[in-house]
PDB file as gemmi writes it, atoms N, CA and C in Angstrom:
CRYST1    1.000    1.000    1.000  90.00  90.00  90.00 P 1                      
ATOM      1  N   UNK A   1     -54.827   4.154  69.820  1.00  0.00           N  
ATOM      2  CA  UNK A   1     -54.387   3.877  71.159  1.00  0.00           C  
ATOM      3  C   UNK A   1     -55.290   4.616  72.149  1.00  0.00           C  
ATOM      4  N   UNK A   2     -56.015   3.941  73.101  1.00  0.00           N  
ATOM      5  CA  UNK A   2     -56.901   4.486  74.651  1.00  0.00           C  
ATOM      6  C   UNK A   2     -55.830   5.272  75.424  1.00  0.00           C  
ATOM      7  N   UNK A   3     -56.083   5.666  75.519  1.00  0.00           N  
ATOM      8  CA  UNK A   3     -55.933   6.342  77.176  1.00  0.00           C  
ATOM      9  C   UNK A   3     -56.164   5.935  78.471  1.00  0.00           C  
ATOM     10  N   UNK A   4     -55.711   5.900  79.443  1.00  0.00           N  
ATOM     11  CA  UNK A   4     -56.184   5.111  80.628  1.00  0.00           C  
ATOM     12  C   UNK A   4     -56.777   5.626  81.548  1.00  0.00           C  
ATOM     13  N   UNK A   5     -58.383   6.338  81.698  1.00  0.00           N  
ATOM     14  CA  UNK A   5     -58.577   6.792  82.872  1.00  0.00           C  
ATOM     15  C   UNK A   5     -59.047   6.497  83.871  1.00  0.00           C  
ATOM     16  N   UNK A   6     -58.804   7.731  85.313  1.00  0.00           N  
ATOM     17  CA  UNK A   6     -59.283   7.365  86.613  1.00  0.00           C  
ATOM     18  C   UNK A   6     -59.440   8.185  86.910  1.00  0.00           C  
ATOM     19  N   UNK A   7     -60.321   8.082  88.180  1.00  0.00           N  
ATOM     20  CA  UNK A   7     -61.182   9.434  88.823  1.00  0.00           C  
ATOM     21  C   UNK A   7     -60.023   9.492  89.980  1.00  0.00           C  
ATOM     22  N   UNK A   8     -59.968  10.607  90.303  1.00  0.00           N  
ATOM     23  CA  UNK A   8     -59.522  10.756  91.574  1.00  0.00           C  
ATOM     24  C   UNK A   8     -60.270  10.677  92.986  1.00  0.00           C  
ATOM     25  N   UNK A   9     -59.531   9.959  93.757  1.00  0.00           N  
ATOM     26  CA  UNK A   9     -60.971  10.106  94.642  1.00  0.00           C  
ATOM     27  C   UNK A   9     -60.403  11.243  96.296  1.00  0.00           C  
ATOM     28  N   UNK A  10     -59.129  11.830  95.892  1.00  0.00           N  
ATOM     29  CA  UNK A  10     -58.959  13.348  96.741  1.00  0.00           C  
ATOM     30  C   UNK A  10     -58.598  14.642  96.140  1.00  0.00           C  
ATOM     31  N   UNK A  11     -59.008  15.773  96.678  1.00  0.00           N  
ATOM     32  CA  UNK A  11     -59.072  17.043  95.913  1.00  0.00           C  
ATOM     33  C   UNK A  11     -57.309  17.161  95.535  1.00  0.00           C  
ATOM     34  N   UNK A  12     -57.246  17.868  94.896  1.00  0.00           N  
ATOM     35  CA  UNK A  12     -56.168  18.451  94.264  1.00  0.00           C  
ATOM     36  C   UNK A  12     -55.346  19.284  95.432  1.00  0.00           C  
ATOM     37  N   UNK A  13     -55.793  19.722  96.823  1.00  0.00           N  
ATOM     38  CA  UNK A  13     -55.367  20.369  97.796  1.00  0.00           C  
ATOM     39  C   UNK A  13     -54.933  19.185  98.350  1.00  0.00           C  
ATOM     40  N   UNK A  14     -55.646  18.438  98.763  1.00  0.00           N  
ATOM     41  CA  UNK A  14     -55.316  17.066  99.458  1.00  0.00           C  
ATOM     42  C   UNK A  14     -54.245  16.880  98.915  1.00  0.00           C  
ATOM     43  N   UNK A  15     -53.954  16.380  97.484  1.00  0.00           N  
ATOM     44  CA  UNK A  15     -53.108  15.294  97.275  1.00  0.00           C  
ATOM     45  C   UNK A  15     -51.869  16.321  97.960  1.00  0.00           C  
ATOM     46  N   UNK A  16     -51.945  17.734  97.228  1.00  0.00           N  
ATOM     47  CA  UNK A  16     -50.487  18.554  97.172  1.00  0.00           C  
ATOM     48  C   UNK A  16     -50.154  19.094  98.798  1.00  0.00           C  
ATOM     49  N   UNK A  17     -51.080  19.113  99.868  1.00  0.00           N  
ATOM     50  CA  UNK A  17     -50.829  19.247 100.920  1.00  0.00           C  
ATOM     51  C   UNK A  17     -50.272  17.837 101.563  1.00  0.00           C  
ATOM     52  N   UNK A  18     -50.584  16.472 101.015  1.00  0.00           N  
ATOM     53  CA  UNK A  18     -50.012  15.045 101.699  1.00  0.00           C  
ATOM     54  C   UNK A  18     -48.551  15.051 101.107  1.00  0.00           C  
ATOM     55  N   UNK A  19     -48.353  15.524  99.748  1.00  0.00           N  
ATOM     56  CA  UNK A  19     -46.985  15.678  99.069  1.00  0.00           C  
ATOM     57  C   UNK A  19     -45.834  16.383  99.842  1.00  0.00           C  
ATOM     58  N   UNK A  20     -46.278  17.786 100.315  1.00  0.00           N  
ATOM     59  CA  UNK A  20     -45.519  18.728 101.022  1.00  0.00           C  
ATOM     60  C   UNK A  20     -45.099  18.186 102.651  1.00  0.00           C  
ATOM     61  N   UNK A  21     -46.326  17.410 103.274  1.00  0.00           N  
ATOM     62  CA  UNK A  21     -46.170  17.050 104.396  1.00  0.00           C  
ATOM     63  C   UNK A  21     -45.269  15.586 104.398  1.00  0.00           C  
ATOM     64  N   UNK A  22     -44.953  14.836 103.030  1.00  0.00           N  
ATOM     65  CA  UNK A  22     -44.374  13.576 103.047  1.00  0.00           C  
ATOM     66  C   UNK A  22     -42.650  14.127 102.612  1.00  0.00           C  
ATOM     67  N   UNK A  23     -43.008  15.094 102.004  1.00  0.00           N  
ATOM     68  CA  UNK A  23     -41.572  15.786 101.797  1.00  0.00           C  
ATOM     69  C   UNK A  23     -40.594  15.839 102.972  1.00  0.00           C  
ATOM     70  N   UNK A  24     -41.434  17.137 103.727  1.00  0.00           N  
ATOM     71  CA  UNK A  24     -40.805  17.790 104.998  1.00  0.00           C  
ATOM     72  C   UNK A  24     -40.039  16.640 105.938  1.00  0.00           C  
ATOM     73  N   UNK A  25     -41.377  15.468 105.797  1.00  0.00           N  
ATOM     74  CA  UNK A  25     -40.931  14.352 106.835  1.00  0.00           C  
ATOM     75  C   UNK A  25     -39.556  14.282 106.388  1.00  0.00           C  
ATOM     76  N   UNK A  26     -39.490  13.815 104.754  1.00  0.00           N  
ATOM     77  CA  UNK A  26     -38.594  12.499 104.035  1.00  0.00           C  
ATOM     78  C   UNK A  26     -37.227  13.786 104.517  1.00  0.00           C  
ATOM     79  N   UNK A  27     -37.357  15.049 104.839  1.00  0.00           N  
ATOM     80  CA  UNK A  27     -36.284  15.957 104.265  1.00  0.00           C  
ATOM     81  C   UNK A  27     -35.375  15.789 105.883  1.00  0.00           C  
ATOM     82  N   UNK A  28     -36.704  15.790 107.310  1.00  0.00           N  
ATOM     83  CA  UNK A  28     -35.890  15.576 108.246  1.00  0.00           C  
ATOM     84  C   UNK A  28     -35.036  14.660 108.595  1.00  0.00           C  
ATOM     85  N   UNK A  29     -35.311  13.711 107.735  1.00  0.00           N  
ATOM     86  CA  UNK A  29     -34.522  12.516 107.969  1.00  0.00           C  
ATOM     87  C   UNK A  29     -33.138  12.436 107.409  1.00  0.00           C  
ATOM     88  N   UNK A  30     -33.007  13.465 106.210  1.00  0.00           N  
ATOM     89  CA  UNK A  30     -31.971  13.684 105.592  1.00  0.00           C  
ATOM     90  C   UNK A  30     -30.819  14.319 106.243  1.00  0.00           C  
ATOM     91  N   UNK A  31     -29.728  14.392 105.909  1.00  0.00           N  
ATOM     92  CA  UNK A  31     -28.600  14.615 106.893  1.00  0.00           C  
ATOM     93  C   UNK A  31     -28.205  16.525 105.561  1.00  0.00           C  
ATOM     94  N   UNK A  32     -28.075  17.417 106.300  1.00  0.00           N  
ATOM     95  CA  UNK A  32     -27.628  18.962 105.427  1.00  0.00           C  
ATOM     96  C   UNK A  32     -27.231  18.991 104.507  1.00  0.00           C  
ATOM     97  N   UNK A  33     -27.951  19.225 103.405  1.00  0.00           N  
ATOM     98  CA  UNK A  33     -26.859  19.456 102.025  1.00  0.00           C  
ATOM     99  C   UNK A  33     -27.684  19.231 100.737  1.00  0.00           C  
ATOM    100  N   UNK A  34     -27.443  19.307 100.064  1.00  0.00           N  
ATOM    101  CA  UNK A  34     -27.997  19.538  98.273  1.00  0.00           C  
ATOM    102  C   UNK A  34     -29.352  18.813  98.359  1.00  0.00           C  
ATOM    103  N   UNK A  35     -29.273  17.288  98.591  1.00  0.00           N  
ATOM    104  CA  UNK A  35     -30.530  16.478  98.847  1.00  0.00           C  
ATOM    105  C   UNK A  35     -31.416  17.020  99.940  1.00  0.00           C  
ATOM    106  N   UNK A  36     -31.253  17.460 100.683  1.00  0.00           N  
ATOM    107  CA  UNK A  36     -32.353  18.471 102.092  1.00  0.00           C  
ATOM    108  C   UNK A  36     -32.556  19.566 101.365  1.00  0.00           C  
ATOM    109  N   UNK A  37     -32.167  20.251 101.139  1.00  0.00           N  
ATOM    110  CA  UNK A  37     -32.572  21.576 100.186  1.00  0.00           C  
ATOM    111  C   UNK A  37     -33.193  21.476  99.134  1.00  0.00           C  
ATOM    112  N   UNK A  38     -33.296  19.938  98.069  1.00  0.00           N  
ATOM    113  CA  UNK A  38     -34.133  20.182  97.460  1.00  0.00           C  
ATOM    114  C   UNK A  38     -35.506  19.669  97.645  1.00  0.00           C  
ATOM    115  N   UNK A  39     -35.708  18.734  98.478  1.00  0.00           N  
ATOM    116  CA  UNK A  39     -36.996  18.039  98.972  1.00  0.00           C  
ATOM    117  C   UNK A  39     -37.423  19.533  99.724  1.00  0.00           C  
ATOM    118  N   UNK A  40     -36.768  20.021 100.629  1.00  0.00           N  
ATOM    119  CA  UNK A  40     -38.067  21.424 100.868  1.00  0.00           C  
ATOM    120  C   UNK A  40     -38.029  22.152 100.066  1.00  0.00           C  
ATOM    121  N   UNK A  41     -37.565  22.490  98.911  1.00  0.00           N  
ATOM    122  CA  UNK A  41     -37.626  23.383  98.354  1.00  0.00           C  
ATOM    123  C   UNK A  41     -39.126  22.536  97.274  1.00  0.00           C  
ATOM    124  N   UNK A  42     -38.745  21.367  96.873  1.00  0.00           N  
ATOM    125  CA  UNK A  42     -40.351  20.627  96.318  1.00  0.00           C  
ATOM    126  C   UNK A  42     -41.637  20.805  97.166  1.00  0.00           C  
ATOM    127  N   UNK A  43     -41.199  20.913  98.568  1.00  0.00           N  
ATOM    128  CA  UNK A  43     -42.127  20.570  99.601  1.00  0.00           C  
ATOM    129  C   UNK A  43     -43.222  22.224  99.381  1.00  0.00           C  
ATOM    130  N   UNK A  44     -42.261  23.114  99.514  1.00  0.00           N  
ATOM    131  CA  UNK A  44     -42.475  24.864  99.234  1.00  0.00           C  
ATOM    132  C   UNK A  44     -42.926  24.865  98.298  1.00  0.00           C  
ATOM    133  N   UNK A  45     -43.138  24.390  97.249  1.00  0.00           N  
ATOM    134  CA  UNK A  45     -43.728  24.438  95.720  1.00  0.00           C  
ATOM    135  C   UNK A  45     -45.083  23.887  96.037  1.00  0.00           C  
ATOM    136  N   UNK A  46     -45.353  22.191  96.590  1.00  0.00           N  
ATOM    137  CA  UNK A  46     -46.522  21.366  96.865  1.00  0.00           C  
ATOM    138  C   UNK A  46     -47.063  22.930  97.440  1.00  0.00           C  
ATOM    139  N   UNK A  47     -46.644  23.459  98.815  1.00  0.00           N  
ATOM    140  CA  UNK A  47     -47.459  24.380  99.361  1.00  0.00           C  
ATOM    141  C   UNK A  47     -47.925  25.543  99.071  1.00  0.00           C  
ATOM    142  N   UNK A  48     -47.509  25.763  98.097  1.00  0.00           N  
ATOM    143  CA  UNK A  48     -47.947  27.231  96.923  1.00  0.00           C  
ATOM    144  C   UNK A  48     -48.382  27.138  95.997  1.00  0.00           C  
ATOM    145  N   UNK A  49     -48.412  25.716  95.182  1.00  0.00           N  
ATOM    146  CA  UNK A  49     -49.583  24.929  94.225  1.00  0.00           C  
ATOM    147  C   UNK A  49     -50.812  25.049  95.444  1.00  0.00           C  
ATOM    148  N   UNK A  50     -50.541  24.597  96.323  1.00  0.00           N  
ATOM    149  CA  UNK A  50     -52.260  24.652  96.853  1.00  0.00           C  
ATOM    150  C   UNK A  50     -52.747  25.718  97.154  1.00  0.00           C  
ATOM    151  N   UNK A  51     -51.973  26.506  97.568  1.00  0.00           N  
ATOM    152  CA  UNK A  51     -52.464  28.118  97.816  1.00  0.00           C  
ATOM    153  C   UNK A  51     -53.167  28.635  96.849  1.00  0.00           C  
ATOM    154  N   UNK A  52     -52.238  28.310  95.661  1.00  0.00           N  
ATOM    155  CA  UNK A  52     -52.675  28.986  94.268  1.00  0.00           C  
ATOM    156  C   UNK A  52     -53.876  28.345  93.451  1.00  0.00           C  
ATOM    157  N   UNK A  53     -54.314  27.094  94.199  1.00  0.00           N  
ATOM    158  CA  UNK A  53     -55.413  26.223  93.294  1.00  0.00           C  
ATOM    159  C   UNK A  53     -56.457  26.869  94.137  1.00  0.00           C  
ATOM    160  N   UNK A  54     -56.480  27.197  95.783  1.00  0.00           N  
ATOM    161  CA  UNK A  54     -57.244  27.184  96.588  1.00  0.00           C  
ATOM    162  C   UNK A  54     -57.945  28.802  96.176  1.00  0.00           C  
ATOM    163  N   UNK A  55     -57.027  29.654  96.176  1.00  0.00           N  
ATOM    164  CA  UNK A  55     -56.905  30.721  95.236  1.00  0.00           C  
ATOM    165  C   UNK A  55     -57.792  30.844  94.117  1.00  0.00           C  
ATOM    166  N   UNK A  56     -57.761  30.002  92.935  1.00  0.00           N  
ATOM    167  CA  UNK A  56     -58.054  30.089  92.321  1.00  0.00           C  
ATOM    168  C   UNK A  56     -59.691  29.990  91.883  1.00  0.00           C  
ATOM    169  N   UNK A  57     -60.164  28.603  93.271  1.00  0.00           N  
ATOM    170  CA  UNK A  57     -61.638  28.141  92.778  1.00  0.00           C  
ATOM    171  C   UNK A  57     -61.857  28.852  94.293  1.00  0.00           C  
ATOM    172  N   UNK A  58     -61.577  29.981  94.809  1.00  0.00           N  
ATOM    173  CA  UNK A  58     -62.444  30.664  95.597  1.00  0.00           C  
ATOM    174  C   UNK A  58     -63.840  31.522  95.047  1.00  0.00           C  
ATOM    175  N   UNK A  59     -64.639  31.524  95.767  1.00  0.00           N  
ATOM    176  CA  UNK A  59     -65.685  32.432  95.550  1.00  0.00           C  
ATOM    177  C   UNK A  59     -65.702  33.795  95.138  1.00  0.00           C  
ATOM    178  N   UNK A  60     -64.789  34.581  95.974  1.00  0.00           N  
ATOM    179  CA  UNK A  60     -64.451  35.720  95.615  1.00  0.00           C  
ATOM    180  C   UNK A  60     -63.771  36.321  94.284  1.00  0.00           C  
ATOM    181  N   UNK A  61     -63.043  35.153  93.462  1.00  0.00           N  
ATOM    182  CA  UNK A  61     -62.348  35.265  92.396  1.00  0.00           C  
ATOM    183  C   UNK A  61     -63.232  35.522  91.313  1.00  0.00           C  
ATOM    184  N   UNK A  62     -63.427  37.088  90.201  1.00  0.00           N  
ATOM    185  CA  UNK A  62     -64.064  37.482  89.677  1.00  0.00           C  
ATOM    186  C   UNK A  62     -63.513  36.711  88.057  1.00  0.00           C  
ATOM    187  N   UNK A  63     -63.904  36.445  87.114  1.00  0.00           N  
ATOM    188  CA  UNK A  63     -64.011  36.361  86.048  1.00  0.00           C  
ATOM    189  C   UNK A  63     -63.637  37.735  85.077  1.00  0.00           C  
ATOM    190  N   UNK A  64     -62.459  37.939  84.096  1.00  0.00           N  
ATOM    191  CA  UNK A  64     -62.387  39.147  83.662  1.00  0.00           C  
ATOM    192  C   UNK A  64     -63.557  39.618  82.875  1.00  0.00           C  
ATOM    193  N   UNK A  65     -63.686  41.098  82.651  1.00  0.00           N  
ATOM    194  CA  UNK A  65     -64.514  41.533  81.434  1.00  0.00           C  
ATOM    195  C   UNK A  65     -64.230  42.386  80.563  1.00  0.00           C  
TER     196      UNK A  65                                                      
END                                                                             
């Protein structure tokens, strides 16, 4: 059995910063309660995956030895 691949054609910040920002929207629209709390609370995750990717392939980030 293949596998199906595809390139992506936006960074990994992109996608998880359009995720967090489609969240927030989808969450204002929501009326208080269990369903609003958990779309930002996904939305807060999208935005700390990117921190942490952005983080990660910085320049400054040393390699252990």
């Amino acid at each position: 059995m293949e596998r199906r691949r595809f390139k992506q054609t936006t960074t990994l910040d992109q996608r998880l910063e359009k995720q967090a920002k489609r969240l927030r929207e989808e969450a204002r629209g929501t009326p208080p309660g269990i369903e609003r709390e958990r779309l930002i609370r996904r939305a807060r995750q999208a935005e700390v995956a990117a921190h942490i990717n952005e983080w990660l392939s910085s320049a400054e980030l040393q390699p252990p030895k």
